[in-house]
ZAKEFI-876369 format. One record per residue (C-alpha): y, x, z; residue in one letter. Coordinates in Angstrom, 3 decimals. Layout:
BEGIN
> Y:X:Z:A .
...
//
This chain:
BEGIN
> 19.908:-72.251:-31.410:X .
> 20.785:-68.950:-32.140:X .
> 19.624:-67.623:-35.540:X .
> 17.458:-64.001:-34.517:X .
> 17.667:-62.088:-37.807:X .
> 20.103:-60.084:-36.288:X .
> 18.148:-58.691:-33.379:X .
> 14.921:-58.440:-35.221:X .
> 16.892:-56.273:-37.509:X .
> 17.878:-54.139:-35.146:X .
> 14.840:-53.584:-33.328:X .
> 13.456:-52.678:-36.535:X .
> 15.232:-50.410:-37.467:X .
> 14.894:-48.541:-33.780:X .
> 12.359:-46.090:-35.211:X .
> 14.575:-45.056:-38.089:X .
> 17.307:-44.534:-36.176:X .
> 15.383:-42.021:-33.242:X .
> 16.553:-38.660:-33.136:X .
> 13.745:-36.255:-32.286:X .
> 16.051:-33.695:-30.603:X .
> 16.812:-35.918:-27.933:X .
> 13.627:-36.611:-27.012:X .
> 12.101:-33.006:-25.213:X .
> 10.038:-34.164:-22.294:X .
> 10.806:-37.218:-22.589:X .
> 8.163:-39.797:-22.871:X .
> 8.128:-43.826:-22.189:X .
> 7.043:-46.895:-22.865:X .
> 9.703:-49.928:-23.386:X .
> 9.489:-53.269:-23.503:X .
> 11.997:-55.401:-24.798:X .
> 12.159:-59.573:-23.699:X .
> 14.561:-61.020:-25.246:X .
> 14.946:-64.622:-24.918:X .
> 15.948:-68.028:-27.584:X .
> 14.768:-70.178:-29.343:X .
> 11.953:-68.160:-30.442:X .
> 11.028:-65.576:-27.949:X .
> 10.617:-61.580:-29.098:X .
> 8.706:-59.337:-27.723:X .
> 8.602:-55.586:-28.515:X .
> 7.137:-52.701:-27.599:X .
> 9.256:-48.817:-27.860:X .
> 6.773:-46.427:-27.240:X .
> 8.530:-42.487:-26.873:X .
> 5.730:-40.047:-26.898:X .
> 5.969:-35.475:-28.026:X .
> 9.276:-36.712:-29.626:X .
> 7.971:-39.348:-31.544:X .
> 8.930:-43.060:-31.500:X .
> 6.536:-45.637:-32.117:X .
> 7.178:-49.585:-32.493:X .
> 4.806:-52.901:-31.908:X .
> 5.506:-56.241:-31.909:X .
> 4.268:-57.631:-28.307:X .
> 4.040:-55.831:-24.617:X .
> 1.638:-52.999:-25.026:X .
> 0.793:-50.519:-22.306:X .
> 2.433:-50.302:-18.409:X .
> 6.313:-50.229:-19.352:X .
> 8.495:-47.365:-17.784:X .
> 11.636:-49.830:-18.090:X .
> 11.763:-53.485:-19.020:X .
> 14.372:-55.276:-20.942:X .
> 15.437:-58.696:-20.761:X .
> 18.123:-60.833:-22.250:X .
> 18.922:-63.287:-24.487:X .
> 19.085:-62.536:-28.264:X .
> 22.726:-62.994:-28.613:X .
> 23.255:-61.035:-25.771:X .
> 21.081:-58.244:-27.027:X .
> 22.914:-58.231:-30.344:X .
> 26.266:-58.013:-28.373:X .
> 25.403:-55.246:-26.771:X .
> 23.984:-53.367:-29.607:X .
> 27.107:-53.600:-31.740:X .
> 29.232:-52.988:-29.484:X .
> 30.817:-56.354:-28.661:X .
> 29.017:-56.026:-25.137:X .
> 29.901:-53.055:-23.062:X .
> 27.046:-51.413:-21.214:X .
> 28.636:-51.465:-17.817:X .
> 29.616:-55.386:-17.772:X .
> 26.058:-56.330:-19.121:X .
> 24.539:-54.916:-16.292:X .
> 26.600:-56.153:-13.682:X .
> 26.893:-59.368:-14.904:X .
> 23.127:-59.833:-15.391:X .
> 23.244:-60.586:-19.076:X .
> 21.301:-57.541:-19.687:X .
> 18.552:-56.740:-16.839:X .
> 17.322:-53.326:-16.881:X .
> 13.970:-52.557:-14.221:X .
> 14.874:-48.514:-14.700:X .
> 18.362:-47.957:-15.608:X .
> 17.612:-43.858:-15.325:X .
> 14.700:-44.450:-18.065:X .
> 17.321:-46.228:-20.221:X .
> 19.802:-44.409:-19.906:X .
> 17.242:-41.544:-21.461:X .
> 15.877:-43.822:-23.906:X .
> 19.560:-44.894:-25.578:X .
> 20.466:-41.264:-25.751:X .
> 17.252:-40.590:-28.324:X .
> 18.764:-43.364:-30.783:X .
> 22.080:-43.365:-33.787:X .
> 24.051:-46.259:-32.534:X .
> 23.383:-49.509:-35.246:X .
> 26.146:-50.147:-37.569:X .
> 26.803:-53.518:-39.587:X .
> 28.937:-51.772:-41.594:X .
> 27.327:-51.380:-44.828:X .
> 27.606:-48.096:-45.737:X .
> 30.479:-46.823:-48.326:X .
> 29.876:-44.244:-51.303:X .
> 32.777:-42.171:-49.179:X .
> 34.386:-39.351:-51.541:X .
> 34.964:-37.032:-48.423:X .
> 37.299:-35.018:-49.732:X .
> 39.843:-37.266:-50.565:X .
> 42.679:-37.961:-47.793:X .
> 41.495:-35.030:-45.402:X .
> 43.293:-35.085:-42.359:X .
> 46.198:-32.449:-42.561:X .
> 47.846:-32.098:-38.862:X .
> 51.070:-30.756:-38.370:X .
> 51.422:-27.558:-36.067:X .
> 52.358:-28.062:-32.766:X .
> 55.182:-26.468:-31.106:X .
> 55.448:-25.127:-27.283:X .
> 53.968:-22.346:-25.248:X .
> 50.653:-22.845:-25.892:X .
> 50.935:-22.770:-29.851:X .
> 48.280:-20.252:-31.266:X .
> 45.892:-21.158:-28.969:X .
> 42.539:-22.885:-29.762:X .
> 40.968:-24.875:-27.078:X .
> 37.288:-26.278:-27.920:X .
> 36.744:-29.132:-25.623:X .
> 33.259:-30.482:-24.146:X .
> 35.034:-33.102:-21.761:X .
> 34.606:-36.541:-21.204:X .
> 36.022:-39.646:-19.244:X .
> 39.345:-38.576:-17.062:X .
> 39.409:-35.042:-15.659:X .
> 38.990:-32.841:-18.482:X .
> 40.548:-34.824:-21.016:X .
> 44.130:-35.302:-19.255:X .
> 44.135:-31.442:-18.772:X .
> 43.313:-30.909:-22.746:X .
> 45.621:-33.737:-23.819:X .
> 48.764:-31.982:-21.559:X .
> 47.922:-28.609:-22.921:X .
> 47.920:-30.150:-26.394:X .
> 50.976:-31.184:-25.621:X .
> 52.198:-27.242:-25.004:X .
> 51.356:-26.453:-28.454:X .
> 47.506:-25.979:-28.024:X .
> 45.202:-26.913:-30.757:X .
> 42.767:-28.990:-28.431:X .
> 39.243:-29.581:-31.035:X .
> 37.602:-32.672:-28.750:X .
> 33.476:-31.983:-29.739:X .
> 31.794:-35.508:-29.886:X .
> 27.869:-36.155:-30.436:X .
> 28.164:-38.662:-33.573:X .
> 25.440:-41.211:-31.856:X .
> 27.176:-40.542:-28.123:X .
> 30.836:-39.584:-27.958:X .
> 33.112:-39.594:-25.200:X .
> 31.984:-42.763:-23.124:X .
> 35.481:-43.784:-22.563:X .
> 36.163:-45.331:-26.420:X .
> 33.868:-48.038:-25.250:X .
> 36.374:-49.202:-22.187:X .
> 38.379:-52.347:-21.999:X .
> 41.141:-52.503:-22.648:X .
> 41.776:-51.851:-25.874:X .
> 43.851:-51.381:-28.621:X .
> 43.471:-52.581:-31.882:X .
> 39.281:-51.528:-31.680:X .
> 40.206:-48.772:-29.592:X .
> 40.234:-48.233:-25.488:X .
> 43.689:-47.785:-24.156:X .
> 42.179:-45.566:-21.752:X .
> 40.579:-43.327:-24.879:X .
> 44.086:-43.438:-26.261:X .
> 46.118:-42.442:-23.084:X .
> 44.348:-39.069:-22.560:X .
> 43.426:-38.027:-26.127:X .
> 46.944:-37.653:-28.042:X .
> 47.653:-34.848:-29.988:X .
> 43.910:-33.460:-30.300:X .
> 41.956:-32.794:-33.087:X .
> 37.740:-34.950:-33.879:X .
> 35.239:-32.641:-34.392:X .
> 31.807:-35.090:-34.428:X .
> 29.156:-32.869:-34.603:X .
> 25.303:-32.983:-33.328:X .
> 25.803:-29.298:-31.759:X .
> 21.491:-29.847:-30.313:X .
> 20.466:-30.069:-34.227:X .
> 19.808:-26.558:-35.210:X .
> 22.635:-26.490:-38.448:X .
> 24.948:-28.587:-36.298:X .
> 24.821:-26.041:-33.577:X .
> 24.979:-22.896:-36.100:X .
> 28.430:-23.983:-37.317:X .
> 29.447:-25.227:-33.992:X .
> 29.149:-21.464:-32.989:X .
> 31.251:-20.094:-36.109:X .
> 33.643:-22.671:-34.708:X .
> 33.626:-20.908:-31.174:X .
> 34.006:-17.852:-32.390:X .
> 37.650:-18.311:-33.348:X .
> 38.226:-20.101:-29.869:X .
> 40.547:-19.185:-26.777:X .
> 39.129:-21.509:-24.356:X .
> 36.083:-23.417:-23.774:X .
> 36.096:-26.347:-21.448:X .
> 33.282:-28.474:-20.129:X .
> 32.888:-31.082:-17.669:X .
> 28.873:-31.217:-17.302:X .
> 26.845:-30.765:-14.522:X .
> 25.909:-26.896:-13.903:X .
> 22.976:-25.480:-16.574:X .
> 23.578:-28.210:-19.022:X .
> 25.240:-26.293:-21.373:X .
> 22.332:-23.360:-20.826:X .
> 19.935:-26.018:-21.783:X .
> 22.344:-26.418:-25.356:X .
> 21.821:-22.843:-25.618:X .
> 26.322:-23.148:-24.981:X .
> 26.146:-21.496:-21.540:X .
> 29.709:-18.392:-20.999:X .
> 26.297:-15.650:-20.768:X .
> 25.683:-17.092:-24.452:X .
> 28.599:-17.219:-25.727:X .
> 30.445:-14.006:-24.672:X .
> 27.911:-12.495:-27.223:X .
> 29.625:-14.024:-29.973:X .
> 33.290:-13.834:-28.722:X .
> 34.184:-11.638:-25.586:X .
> 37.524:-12.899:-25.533:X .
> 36.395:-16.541:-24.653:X .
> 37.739:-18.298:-21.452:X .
> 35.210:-20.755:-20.303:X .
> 36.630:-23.150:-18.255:X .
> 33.376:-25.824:-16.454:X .
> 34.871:-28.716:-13.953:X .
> 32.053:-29.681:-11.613:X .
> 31.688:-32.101:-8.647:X .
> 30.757:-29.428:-6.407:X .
> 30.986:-25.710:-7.692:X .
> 28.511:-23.977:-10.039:X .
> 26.739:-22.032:-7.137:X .
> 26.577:-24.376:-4.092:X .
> 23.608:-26.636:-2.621:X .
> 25.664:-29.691:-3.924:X .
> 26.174:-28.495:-7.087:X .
> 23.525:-30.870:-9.057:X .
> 24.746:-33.607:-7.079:X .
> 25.507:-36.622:-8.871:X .
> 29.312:-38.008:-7.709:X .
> 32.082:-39.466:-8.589:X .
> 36.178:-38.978:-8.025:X .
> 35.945:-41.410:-4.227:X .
> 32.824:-38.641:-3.349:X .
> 34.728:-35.863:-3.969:X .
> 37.971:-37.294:-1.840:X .
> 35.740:-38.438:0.757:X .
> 33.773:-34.855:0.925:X .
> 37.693:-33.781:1.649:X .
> 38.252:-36.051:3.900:X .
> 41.679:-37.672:2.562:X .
> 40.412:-41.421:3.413:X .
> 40.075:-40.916:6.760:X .
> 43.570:-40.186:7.120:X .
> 45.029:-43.090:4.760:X .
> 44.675:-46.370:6.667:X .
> 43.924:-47.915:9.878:X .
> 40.187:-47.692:8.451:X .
> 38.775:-44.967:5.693:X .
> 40.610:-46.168:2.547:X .
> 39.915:-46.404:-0.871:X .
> 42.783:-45.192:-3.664:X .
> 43.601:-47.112:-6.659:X .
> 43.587:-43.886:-8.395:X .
> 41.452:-40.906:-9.006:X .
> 42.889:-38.134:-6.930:X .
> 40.103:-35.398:-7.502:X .
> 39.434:-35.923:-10.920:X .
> 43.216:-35.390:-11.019:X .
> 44.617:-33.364:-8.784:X .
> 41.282:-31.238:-8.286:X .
> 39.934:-31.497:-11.551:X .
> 42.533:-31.534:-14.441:X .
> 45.338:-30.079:-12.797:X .
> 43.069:-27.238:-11.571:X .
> 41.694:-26.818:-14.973:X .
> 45.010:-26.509:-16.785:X .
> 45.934:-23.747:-13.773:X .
> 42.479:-22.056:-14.800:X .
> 43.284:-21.868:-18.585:X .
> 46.826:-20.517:-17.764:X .
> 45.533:-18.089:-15.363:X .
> 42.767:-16.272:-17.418:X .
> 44.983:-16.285:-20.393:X .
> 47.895:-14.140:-18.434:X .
> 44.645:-11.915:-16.873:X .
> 43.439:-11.765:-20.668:X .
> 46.398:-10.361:-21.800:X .
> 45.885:-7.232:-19.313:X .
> 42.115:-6.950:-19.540:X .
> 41.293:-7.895:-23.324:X .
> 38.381:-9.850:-22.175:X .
> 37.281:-13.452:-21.358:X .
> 36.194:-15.022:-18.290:X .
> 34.336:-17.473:-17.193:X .
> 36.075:-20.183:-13.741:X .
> 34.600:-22.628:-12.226:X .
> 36.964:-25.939:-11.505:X .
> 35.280:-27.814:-8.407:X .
> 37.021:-31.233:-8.187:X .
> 36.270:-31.347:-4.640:X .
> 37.497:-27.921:-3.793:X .
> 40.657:-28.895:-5.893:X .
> 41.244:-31.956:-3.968:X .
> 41.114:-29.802:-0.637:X .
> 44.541:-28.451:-0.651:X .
> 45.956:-32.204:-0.548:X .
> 44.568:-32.029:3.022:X .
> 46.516:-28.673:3.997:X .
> 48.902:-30.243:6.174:X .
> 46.236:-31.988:8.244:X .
> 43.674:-29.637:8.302:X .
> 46.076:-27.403:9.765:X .
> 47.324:-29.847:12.426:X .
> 43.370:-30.571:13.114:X .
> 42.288:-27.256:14.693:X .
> 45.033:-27.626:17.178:X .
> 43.784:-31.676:18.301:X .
> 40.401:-32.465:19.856:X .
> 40.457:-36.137:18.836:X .
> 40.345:-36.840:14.987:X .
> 43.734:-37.032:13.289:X .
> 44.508:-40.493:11.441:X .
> 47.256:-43.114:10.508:X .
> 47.287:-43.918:14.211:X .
> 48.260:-40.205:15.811:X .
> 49.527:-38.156:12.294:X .
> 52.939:-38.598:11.561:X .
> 52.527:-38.226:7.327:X .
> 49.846:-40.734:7.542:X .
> 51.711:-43.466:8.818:X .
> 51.882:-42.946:12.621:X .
> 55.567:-42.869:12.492:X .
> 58.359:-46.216:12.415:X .
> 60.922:-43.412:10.648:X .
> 58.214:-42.264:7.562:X .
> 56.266:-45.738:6.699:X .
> 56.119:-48.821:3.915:X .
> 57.236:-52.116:4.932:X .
> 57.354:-55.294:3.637:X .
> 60.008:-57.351:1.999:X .
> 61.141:-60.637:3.002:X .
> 60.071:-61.853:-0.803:X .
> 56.603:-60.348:-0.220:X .
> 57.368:-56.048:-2.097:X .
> 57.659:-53.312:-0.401:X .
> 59.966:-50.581:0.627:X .
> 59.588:-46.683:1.541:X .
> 61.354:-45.413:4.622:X .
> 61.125:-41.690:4.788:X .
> 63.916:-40.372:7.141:X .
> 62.118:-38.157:9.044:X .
> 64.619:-35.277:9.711:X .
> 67.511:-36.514:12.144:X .
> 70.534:-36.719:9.799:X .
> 68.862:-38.843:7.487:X .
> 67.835:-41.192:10.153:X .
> 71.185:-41.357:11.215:X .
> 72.435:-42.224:7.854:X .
> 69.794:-45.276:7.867:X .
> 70.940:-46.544:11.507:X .
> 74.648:-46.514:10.217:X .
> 73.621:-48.034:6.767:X .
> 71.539:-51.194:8.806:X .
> 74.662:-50.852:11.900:X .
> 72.002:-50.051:14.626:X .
> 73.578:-46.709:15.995:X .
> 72.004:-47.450:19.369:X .
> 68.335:-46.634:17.385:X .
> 69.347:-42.796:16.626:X .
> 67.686:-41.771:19.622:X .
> 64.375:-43.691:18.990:X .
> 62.606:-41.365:16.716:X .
> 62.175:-39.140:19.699:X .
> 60.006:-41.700:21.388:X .
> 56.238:-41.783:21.316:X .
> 53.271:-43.933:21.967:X .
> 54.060:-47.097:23.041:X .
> 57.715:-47.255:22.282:X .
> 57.052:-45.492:19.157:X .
> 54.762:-48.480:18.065:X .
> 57.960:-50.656:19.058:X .
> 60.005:-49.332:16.819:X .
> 57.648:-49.821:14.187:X .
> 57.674:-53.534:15.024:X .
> 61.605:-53.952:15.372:X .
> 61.519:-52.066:12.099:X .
> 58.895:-54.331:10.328:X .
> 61.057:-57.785:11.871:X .
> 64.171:-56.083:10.396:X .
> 62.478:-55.539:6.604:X .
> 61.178:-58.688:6.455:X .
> 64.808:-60.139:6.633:X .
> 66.164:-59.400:3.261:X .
> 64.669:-58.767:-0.439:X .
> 63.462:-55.832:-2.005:X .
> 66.408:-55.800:-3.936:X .
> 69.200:-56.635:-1.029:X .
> 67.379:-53.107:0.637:X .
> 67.764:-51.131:-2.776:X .
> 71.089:-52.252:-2.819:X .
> 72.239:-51.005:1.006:X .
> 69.938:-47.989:1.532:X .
> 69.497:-45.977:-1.390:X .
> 73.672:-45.215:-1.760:X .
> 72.808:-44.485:2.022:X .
> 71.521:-41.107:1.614:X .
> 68.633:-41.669:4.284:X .
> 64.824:-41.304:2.262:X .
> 64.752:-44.711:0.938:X .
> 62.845:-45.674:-2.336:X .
> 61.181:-49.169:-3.558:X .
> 57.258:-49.111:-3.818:X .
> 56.957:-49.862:-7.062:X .
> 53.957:-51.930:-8.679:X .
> 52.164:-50.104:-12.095:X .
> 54.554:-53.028:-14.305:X .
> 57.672:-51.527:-12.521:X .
> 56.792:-47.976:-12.932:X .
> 56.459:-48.489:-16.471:X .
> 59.713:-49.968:-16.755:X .
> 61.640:-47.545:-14.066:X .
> 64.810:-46.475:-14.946:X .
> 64.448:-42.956:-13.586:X .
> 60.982:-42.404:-15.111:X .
> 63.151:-43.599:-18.370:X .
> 65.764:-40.843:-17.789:X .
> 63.192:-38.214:-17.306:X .
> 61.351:-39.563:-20.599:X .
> 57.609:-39.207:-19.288:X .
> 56.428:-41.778:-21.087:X .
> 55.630:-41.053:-25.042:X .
> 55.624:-44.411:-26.688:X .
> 52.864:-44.708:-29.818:X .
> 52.493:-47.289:-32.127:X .
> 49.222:-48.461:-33.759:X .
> 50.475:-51.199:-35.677:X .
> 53.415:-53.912:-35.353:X .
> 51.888:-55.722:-32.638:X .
> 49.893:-52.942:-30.762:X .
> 51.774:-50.331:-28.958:X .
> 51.008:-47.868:-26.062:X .
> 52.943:-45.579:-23.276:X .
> 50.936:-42.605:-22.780:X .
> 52.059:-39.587:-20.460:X .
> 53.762:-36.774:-21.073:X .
> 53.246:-33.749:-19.639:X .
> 55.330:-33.120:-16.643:X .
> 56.841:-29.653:-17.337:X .
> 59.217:-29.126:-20.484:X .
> 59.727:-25.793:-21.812:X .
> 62.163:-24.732:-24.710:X .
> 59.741:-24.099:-27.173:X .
> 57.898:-27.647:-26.537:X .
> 58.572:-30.801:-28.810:X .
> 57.050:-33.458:-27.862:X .
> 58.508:-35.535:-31.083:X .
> 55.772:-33.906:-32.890:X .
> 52.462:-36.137:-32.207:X .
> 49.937:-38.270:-33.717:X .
> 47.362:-41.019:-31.732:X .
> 44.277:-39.901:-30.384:X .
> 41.768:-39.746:-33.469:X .
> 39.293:-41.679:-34.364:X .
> 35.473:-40.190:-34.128:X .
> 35.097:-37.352:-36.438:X .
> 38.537:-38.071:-38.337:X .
> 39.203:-34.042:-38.665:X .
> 35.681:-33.106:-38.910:X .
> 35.733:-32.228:-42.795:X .
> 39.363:-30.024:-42.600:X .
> 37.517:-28.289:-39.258:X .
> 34.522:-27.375:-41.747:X .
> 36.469:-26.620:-44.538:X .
> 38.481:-23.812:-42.122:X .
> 34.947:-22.594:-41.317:X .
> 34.621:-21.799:-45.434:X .
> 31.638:-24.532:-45.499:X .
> 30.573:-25.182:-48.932:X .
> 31.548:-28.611:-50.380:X .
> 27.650:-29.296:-51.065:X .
> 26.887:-28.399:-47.531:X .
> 29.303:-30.720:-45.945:X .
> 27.979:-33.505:-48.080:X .
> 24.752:-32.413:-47.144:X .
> 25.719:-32.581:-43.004:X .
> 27.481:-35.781:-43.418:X .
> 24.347:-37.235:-45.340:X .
> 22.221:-35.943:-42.600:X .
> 24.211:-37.811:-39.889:X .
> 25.126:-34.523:-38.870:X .
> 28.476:-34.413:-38.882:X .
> 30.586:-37.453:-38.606:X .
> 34.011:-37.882:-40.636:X .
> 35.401:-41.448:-40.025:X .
> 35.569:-43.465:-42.993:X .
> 39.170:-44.491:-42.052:X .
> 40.147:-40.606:-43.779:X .
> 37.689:-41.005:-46.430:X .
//
């Protein structure tokens, strides 16, 4: 059976490990049942930010707990993500709001023993980026995809992006599978080129410094819900007091001032809200990819830093914008939004000709099961296709409708299916009529125009673990993207970030010792 020492350790060391700042209003009683050879039984009890623990089930529980030991130790050292324990059943939560609370009020547990760490040997020295951006500071609250893609692309202009991590709760997305080495590909494809600053910004020092740090800031940007940052006492009214010059970018769901905007969502609410699956399929249709968060959150985000700094430059002052990922995902629906005012019926793929209505502007399949795109919608380019495939009686056919429209479409699906992906590529693209491959994720990353255009940045780890990240799609002069390092590890500049604040050597210790501040031991 499975030896416990482990898990009783951990529990054990629960209260020592509760931070008290997390904890306002927050009150609840836990019980853990965890299951094996010899059953354990706990009780957490959270009460006027204080943590109390009993061995047994004391009290009516708020959430319950139950696994198996080894489970429970996965999960608590991080061999076990959250997410998959959950939805695999190995860990069963009865309140997962409570626990989500109750996780946030505790320092992760480390088997690491801890090192005697001289911190400043090896501080991290970064080389200064070069581009349009250089010279300007960007502190950055974001988390997951939207916020971090923008930040990581403007880093990539020559910004100096400083990514703020809590030291117990960083960005959730280090945690993700896949990774790298012992780090999530995902983490590493939107974090290049920034700088680690782990700092608890709620404890009252943390957040003193955090300020000195904003001070010498361009740009704020934060991705939380609206008043969150009021509640840090990090709100733009706040701030502006100590720097009037400050941007302050927030990306929301829904806006800052509208009756949505505390409503919880995600990137397929926000695209639905717009109304782009309706018009992608025969039925409402979910993307493989994250077109809000995208094109409505970090694309709009970058355009929001690049606008207020121009309107800086006139007015001398900061500004605070508000980046709503639904409103920003809007404007992909421009084109049928328009054509809707002038239809009673709903528009969709059946009766809109950019949504697949059309035989001339459609994907078909390949006689060796890929796909093609067929995009010849002006005349002269579906000429060149009927020439290319010797059918110059079809030129005339793209003028039909209805019924013989939706023939075409079948003639045209019979006529795909007859060759290979490749035999198409090969007759059609030299044909000069809107013809393209639909290629898979494997192919992208291997396609030769993509190559040509050099949008991927390739970044090694070690021999055996490399990674293609993105590059930012528009090259200036002034940017170099040869100069780069790997997204950092948690808190790896933290100690050359306080040292450029002028923080006494004593009072860094003193932070770090304090669990503070968090400098990864990799630099130390």
């Amino acid at each position: 059976m499975h030896n416990s020492a482990l898990a009783i350790a951990i529990i054990e060391s629960i209260p020592e490990r509760f931070r008290t700042e997390k904890a306002v209003n927050f009150n609840a009683i836990i019980h853990l049942n965890l299951s094996g050879e010899f059953a354990l039984l706990y009780t957490v009890a959270i009460e006027n930010q204080t943590c109390n623990l009993q061995k047994g089930l004391h009290g009516k529980a708020n959430c319950i707990v139950t696994s198996s030991i080894e489970n429970y130790e996965a999960l608590e050292i991080g061999q076990l993500n959250p997410q998959e324990a959950l939805l695999t059943g190995k860990v069963q939560v009865s309140d997962i709001a409570v626990m989500i609370q109750f996780v946030k009020c505790f320092k992760r547990y480390s088997t690491t023993p801890k090192l005697e760490q001289n911190l400043f040997e090896n501080i991290q020295q970064r080389i200064e980026l070069e581009g349009p951006l250089k010279g300007v500071r960007i502190i950055d609250f974001t988390r997951l995809l939207p916020g971090p893609l923008a930040t990581m692309f403007l880093a990539q202009q020559g910004a100096e992006v400083i990514k703020i991590e809590d030291p117990e709760n960083p960005d959730y997305i280090r945690d993700f599978e896949p990774k790298v080495g012992n780090s999530s590909a995902f983490y590493l494809s939107l974090n290049a080129n920034k700088k680690s600053f782990s700092i608890n910004y709620l404890n009252k020092k943390g957040r003193q410094i955090l300020l000195e740090l904003i001070k010498t800031a361009d740009v704020l940007v934060e991705q939380f819900r609206p008043s969150v940052m009021q509640k840090f006492g990090l709100d733009f009214e706040t701030l502006k007091g100590i720097n009037p010059k400050l941007i302050y970018v927030s990306i929301t769901g829904y806006g800052s001032q509208s009756s949505l905007q505390n409503a919880a969502g995600h990137d397929l609410n926000f695209i639905a809200e717009s109304g782009l699956p309706y018009i992608s399929g025969s039925k409402p249709t979910l993307f493989g990819f994250q077109a809000a968060d995208v094109a409505g959150g970090s694309y709009m985000a970058m355009n929001a830093i690049a606008t207020a700094l121009f309107q800086r430059e006139k007015t001398g002052k900061g500004t605070f914008v508000n980046v709503s990922m639904s409103d920003g995902a809007l404007p992909l629906m421009a084109l049928p939004l328009a054509l809707q005012q002038f239809k009673s019926e709903n528009i969709s793929a059946q009766n809109f000709e950019l949504a697949g209505a059309v035989a001339n502007y459609n994907i078909y399949e390949c006689s060796d099961g890929n796909f093609v795109a067929l995009a010849a919608l002006e005349p002269k380019f579906w000429n060149n296709f009927c020439i290319a495939i010797s059918k110059p009686e079809w030129k005339e056919k793209i003028l039909s409708s209805g019924e013989k429209m939706n023939e075409l479409k079948k003639e045209l699906e019979l006529l795909f299916l007859s060759k290979t992906k490749a035999e198409w590529l090969n007759i059609l693209v030299k044909a000069d009529c809107c013809f393209s491959a639909v290629n898979s994720p494997k192919e992208t990353l291997e396609s030769p125009y993509f190559k040509e255009q050099s949008m991927f940045i390739e970044t090694e780890f070690s021999a055996n673990n490399k990674l293609k990240i993105l590059r930012h799609p528009l090259v200036f002069e002034q940017t170099d993207f040869s100069k780069k390092w790997n997204a950092p590890d948690l808190g790896e500049d933290s100690i050359a970030l306080l040292q450029s604040l002028r923080v006494e050597k004593n009072e860094i210790q003193d932070l770090v010792t304090q669990g503070i501040v968090k400098q990864s031991q990799s630099n130390s």
